[in-house]
Legacy VTK file of the C-alpha trace (Angstrom):
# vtk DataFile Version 3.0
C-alpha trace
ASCII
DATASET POLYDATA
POINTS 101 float
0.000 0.000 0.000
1.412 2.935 -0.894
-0.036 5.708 1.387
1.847 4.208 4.637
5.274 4.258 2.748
6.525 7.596 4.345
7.654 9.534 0.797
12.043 9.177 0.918
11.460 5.360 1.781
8.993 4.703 -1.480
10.967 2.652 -3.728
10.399 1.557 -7.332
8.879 -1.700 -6.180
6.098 -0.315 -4.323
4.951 1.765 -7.271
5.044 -1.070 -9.698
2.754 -3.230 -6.780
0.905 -0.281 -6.796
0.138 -0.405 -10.879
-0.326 -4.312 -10.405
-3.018 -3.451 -7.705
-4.752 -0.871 -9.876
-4.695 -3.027 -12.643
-6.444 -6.294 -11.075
-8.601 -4.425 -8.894
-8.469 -0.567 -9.130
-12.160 0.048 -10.022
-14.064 1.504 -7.598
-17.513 2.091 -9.568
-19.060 0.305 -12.709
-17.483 -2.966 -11.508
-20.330 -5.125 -12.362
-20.158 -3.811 -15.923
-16.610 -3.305 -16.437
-15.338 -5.767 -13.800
-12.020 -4.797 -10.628
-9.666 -3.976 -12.677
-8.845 -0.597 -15.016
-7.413 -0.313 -18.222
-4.220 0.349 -19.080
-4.740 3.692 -20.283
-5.575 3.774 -16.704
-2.665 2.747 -15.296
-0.665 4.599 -17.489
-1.821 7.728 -16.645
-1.381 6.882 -13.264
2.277 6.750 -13.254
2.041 10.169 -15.190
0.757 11.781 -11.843
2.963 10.135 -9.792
6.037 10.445 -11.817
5.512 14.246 -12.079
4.610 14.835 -8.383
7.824 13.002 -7.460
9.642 14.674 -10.055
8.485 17.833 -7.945
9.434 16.209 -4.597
13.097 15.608 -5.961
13.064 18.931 -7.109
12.158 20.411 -3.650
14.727 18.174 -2.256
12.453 15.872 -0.564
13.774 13.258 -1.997
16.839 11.864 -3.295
15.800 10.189 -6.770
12.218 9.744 -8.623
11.257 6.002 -7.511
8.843 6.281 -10.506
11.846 6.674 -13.190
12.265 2.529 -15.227
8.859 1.653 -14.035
7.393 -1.415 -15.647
3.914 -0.285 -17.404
1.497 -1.900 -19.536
2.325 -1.350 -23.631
0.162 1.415 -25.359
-1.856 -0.209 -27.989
-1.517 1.148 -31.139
-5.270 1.522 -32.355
-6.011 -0.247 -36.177
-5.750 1.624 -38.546
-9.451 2.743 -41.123
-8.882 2.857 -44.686
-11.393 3.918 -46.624
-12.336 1.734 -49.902
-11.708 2.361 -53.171
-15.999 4.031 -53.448
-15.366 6.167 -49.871
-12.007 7.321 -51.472
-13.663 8.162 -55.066
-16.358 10.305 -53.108
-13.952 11.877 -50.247
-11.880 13.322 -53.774
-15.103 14.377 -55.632
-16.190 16.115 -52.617
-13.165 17.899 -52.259
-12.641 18.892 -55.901
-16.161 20.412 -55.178
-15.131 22.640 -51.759
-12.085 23.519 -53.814
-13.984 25.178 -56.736
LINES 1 102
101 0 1 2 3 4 5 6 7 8 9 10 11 12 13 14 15 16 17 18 19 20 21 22 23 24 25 26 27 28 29 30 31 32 33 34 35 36 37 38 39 40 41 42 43 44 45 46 47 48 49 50 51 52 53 54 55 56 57 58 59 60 61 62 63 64 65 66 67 68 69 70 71 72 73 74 75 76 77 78 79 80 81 82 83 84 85 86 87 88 89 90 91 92 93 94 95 96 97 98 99 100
């Protein structure tokens, strides 16, 4: 648990049990729908927060070195990509022949 690890003991390890915990059972609402866990979006853009707020702690010399630096996260899926077929294409350049003229 995190929020009993007094800030200059936090070590890399207990943010990455941290993400583990969010990701098998972070969800507080919607669980029946979504189920425990969030995404990894989710998790990801947890370890934005806390990397920058430590960032600021090392800065204010609260700390020695940003535990959140090397962490482990889930990949970023790259989303597929749309192509349009060969009809959507012939319309898409018609129609902007048209907004041209």
């Amino acid at each position: 648990m995190i929020g009993d690890v007094p800030l200059e003991k936090l070590q890399q390890s207990d943010l990455q049990q941290f993400y583990a915990r969010l990701k098998k059972e972070g969800r507080l609402t919607l669980v029946e729908k979504f189920g425990s866990g969030v995404s990894d979006r989710m998790v990801r853009s947890c370890h934005t927060s806390c990397r920058a707020a430590l960032e600021k702690a090392k800065q204010l010399g609260m700390i020695r070195v940003n535990p959140a630096i090397g962490c482990k996260l889930p990949p970023k899926k790259a989303r597929e990509m749309q192509v349009l077929t060969h009809d959507e294409m012939r319309r898409f350049l018609i129609q902007a022949k048209e907004d041209i003229e």
